[in-house]
C-alpha positions in Angstrom: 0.0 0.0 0.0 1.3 3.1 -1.4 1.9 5.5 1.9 0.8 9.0 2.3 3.0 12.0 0.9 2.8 15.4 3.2 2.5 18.6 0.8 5.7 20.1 1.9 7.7 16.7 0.1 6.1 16.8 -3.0 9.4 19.0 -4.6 11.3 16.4 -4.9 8.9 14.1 -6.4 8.6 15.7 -10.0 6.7 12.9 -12.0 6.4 10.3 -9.9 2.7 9.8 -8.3 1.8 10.5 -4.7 -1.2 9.7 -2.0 -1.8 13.2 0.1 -4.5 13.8 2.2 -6.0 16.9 3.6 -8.6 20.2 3.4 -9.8 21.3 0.4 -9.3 25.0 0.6 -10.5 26.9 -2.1 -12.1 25.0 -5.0 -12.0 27.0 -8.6 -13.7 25.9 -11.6 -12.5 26.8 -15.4 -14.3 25.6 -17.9 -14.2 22.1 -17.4 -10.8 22.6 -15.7 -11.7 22.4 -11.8 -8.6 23.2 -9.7 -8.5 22.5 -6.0 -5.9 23.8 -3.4 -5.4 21.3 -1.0 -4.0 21.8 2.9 -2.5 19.9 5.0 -0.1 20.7 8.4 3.1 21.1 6.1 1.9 23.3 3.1 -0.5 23.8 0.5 -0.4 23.0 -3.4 -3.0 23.6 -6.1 -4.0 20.5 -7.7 -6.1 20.3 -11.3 -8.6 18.0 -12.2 -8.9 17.0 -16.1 -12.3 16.2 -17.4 -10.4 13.4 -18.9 -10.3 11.6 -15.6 -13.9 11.0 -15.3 -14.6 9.7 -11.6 -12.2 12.0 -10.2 -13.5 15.2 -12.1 -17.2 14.1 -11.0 -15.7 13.9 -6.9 -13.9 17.4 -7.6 -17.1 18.8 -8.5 -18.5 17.8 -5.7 -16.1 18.6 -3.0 -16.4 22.0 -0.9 -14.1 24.0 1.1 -13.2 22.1 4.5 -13.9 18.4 3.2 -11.7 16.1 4.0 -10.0 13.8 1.1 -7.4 11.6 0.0 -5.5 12.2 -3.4 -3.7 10.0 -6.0 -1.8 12.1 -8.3 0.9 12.9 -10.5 3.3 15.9 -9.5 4.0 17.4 -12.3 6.1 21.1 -12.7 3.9 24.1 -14.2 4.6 25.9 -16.8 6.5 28.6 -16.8 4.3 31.3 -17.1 2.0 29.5 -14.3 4.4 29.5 -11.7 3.2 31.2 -8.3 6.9 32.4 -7.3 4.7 33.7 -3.9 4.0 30.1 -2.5 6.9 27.6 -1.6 5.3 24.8 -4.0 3.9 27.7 -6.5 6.4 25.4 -9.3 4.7 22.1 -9.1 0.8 21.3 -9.3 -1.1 17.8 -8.7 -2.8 16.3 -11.5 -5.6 14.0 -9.8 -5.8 10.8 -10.7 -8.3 9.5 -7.9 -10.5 11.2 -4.7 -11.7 9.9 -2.1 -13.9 11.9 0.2 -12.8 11.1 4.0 -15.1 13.7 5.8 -17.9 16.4 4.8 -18.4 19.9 5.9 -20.9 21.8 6.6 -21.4 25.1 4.6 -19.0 27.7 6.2 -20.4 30.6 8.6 -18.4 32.6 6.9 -15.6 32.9 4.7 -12.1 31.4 6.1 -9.9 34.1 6.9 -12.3 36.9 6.6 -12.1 40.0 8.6 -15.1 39.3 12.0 -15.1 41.0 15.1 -13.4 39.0 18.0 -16.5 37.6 19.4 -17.7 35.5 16.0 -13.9 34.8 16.0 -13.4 33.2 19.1 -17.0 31.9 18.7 -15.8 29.6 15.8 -12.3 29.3 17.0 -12.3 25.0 16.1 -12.8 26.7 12.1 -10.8 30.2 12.4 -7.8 28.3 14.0 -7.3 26.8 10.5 -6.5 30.2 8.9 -3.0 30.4 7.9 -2.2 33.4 9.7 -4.3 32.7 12.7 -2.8 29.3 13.3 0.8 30.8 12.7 0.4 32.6 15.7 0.6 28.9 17.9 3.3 28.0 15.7 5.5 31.4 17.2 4.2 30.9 20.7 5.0 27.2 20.2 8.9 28.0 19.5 9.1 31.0 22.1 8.1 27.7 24.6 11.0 25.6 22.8 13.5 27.9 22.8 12.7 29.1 26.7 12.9 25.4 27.4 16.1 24.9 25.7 18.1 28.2 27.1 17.4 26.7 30.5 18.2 23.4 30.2 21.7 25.3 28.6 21.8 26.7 32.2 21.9 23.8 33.7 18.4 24.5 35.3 16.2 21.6 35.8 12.5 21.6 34.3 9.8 20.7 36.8 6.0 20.1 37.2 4.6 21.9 39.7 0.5 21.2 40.8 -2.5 23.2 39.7 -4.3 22.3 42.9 -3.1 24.3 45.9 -4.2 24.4 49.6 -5.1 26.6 52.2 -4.0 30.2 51.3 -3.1 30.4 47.8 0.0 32.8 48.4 -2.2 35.1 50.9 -3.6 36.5 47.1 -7.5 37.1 47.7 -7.9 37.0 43.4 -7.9 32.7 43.6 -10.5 30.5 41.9 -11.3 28.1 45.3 -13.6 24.8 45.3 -14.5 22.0 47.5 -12.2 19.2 47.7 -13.2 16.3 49.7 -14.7 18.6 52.4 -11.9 21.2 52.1 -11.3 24.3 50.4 -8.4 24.1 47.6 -7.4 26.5 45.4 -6.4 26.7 41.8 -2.6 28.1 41.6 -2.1 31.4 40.9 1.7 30.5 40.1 3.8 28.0 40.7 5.7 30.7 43.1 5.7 28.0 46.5 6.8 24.9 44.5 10.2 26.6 42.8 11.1 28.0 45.7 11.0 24.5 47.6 13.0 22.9 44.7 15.6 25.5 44.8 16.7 23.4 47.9 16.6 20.7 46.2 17.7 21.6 42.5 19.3 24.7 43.1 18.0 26.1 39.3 14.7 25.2 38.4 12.0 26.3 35.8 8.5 25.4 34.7 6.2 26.3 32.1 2.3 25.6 33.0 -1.2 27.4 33.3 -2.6 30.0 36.0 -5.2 31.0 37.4 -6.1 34.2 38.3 -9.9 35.2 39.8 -9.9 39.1 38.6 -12.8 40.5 37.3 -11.2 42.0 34.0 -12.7 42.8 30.9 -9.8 44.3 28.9 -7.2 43.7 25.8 -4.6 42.6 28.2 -6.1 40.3 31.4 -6.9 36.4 30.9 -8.4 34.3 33.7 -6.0 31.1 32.8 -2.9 32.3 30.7 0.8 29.9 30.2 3.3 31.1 33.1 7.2 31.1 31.8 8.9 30.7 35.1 12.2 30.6 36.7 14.0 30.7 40.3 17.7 30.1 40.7 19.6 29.7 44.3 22.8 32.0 45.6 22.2 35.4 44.1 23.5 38.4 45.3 20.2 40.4 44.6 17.4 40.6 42.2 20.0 42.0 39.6 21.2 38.6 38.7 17.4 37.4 37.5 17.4 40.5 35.3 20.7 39.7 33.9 19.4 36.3 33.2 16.2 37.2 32.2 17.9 39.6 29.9 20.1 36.8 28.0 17.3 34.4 27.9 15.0 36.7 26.1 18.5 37.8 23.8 18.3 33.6 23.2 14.5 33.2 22.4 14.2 36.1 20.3 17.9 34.3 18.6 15.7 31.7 17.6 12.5 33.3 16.8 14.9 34.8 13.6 16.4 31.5 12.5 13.3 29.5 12.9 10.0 31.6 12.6 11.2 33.8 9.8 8.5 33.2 7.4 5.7 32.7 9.7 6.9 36.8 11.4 6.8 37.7 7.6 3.4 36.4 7.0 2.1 38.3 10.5 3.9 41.4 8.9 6.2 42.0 12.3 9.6 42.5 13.3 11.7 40.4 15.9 13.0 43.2 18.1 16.4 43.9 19.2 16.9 42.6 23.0 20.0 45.2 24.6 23.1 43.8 26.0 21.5 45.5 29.2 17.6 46.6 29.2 17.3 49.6 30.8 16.0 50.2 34.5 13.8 52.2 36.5 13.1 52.7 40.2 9.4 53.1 40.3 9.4 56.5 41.9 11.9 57.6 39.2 9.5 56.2 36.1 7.0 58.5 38.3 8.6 61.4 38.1 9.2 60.9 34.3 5.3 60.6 34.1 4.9 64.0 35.9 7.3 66.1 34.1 7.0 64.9 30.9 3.3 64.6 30.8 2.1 66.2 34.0 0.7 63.3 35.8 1.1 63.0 39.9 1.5 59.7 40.5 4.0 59.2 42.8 1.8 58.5 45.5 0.7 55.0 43.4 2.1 51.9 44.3 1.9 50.9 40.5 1.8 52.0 37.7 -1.3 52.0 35.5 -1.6 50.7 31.7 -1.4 54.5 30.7 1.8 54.8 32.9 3.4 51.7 31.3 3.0 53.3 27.7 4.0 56.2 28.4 7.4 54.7 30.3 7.8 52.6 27.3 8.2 55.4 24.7 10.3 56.7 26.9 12.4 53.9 26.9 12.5 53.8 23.0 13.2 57.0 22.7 15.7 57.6 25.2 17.6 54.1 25.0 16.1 52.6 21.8 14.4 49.6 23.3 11.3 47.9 23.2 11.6 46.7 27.3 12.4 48.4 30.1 12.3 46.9 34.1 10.8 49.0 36.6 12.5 48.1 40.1 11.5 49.3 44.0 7.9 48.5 44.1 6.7 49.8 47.9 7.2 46.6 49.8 3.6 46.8 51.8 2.1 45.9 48.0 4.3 43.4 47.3 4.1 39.4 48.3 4.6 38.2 51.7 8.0 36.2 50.3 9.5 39.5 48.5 12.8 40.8 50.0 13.6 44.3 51.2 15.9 46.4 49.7 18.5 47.0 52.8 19.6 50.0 51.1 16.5 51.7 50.4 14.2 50.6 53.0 10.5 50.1 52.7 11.3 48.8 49.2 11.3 45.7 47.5 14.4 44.1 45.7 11.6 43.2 42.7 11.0 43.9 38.8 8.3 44.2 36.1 9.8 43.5 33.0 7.7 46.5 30.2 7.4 45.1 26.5 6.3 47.7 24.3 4.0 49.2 26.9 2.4 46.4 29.0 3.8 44.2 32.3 5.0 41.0 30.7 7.2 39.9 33.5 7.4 39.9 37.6 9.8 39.3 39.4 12.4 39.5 42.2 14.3 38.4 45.3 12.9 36.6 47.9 13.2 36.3 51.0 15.5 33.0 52.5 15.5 33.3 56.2 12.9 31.0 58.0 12.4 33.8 60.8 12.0 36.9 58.3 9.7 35.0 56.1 7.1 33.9 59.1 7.6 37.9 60.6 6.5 38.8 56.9 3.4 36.3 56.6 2.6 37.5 60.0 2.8 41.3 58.7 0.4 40.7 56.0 -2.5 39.8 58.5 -1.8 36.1 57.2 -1.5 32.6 59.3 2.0 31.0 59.7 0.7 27.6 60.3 -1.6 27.9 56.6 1.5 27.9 55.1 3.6 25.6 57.1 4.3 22.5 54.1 5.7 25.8 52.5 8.0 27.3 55.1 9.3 23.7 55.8 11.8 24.6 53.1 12.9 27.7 54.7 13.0 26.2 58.4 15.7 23.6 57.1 18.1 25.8 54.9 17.5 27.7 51.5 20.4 29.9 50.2 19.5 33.4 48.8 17.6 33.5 45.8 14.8 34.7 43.5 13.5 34.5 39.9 10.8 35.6 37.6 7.3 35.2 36.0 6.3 35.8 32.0 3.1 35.9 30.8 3.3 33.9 27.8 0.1 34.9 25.6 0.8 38.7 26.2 4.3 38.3 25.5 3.1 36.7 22.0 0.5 39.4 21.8 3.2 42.1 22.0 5.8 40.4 19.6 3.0 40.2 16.6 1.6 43.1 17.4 -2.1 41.7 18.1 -4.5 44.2 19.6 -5.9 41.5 22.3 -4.4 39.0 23.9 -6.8 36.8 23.6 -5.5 36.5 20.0 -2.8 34.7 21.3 -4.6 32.6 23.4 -6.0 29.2 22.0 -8.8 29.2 23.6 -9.2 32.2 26.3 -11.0 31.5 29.4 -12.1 35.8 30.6 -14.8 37.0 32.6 -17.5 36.6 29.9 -16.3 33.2 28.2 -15.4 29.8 29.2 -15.6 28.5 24.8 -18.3 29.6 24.5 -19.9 32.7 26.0 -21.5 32.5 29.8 -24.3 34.9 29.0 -25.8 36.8 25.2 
């Protein structure tokens, strides 16, 4: 039995016959000429049915857009003047010999790849993922995951899996997704901030790559209620400059890769990989504040954040001043940061933290944390929280960890920013938000 031929192959295979299998994707009929493109996962190639052939021409002219078939044919070159120098197999065409209908669709709700607003879009999402450049989105996310993956294991870090499920207090965060489980309250993990930190004395350098949950009642381009968490901690650091400094040389690495292997697919989104510095610049918070005021005579200094306004304005700032797309922002007041964060000894009242700004929005957090058994249970206890809820956690602490700290990345708005999507649901597969778990909670 002759086996199947992917799309992308068929170059090398200039008069010989081939089985492929696939979607029809556009069907065109000339005369009695009926030409079909046909998709698959590696490419797409325009095949032509003669009337000559008799049972095939009668199953081309039957065949829709989204039916699934298999095709005997011959792969022959086209002629000159009919090569389609703007698609990879634009030299060769299929002529059909034999096909046979594997599936049927419905008619389409609309036209694939046609302009609709982002509700019909992610309404349809198991059809619009199909489109080319839709689906090419996934296919970037998929190698930023890769190549964060293999920059760590580089480092000598070891990947781990870290659980969803969480007990009592959920980092002392009120914004967590809680259920019954068994007859006691659990938690869906906001990050997988507890676990690192215990394997850093274990592993010394760890990472993980896994879904959040975050319960916040957002209805905006930027927030997701489950989004992919890129995250790192690493053992004896001097401060939270090190995780910039590696942060910094991992996103130099990724973005490295994104250029030798996501070329085309950045071409077809019509963006731009983006120069990482040898050093991003930084920002104490209250200096970015003052920046805002004088520049565009906004007071908020007495913020312990900065809003999404803020974080635009801070990034043109930062390409205009030092030509880069990222800046960190450093010195977030202590009393709004985590219980685990670590003081700045030199500026007290201040954390030894980061947010990472990509082209305007927060794509990163992260920091120092604190390693001392005693100083972590004074700063639970300073955040109105209960020592003994957290006590598989501070077990760590209570029998050694060395200094150290590491990072969060929002994968989906990192995406979002890189292809320069205006939602970052976009770059979500299938977005859970406020209004839609699939499909929509409420019309």
């Amino acid at each position: 039995m002759q086996q199947r031929t992917l799309i992308k192959d068929i170059k090398d295979k200039v008069g010989e016959t081939v089985i492929l299998s696939g979607w029809v994707d556009i069907r065109r009929d000339h005369g009695k000429l009926i030409f079909i493109d046909l998709r698959d996962a590696s490419g797409i190639v325009q095949m032509v049915v003669l009337p000559n052939h008799e049972e095939a021409h009668k199953a081309g002219g039957e065949v829709r857009p989204e039916w699934v078939v298999e095709v005997e044919g011959i792969v022959n070159k086209r002629p000159e003047k009919m090569v389609n120098k703007d698609q990879p197999l634009g030299a060769v065409e299929i002529e059909v010999l034999d096909i046979k209908v594997l599936s049927r669709a419905e008619e389409l709700p609309f036209e694939k790849g046609s302009e609709v607003n982002l509700d019909t879009y992610l309404n349809h999402l198991p059809l619009t993922l199909r489109d080319d450049k839709k689906k090419t989105v996934f296919k970037v996310q998929s190698n930023i995951i890769k190549s964060f993956r293999d920059f760590f294991l580089r480092e000598n870090f070891v990947e781990i899996q870290v659980p969803k499920i969480i007990g009592e207090d959920a980092e002392g965060g009120a914004n967590s997704f809680s259920f019954d489980y068994f007859g006691h309250t659990a938690h869906l993990a906001q990050s997988p901030q507890f676990y690192k930190q215990i394997m850093v004395g274990v592993f010394e350098k760890v990472f993980a790559t896994g879904n959040v949950y975050r319960a916040e009642k957002h209805s905006t381009t930027r927030h997701l209620n489950e989004y992919t968490s890129l995250d790192m901690e690493m053992g004896f650091i001097k401060d939270h400059t090190e995780i910039m400094e590696m942060e910094t040389r991992m996103l130099a690495y990724v973005f490295d890769e994104l250029k030798k292997n996501s070329s085309e697919e950045f071409k077809l989104l019509g963006a731009e990989v983006p120069k990482v510095p040898e050093k991003i610049p930084a920002l104490k918070l209250r200096e970015a504040q003052e920046i805002i005021k004088k520049e565009h005579g906004v007071d908020c200094a007495n913020e312990p954040d900065l809003e999404p306004q803020h974080e635009r304005w801070i990034a043109e700032y930062a390409k205009r001043e030092h030509n880069s797309d990222f800046i960190f922002i450093t010195h977030f007041p202590l009393s709004k940061r985590p219980m685990y964060t670590y003081e700045d000894e030199k500026d007290p009242g201040y954390a030894n933290g980061f947010d990472l700004l990509f082209k305007g929005i927060e794509v990163t957090t992260g920091g120092q944390r604190i390693h001392e058994y005693d100083k972590l249970v004074a700063s639970i206890k300073n955040k109105g929280l209960d020592p003994n809820k957290f006590s598989f956690y501070l077990q760590a602490f209570k029998y050694g960890m060395p200094p150290h700290g590491g990072f969060g990345m929002g994968l989906e708005r990192l995406t979002a920013k890189l292809l320069n999507l205006a939602n970052v649901k976009e770059a979500t597969l299938f977005p859970r938000d406020l209004n839609r778990i699939d499909n929509l909670l409420s019309e």
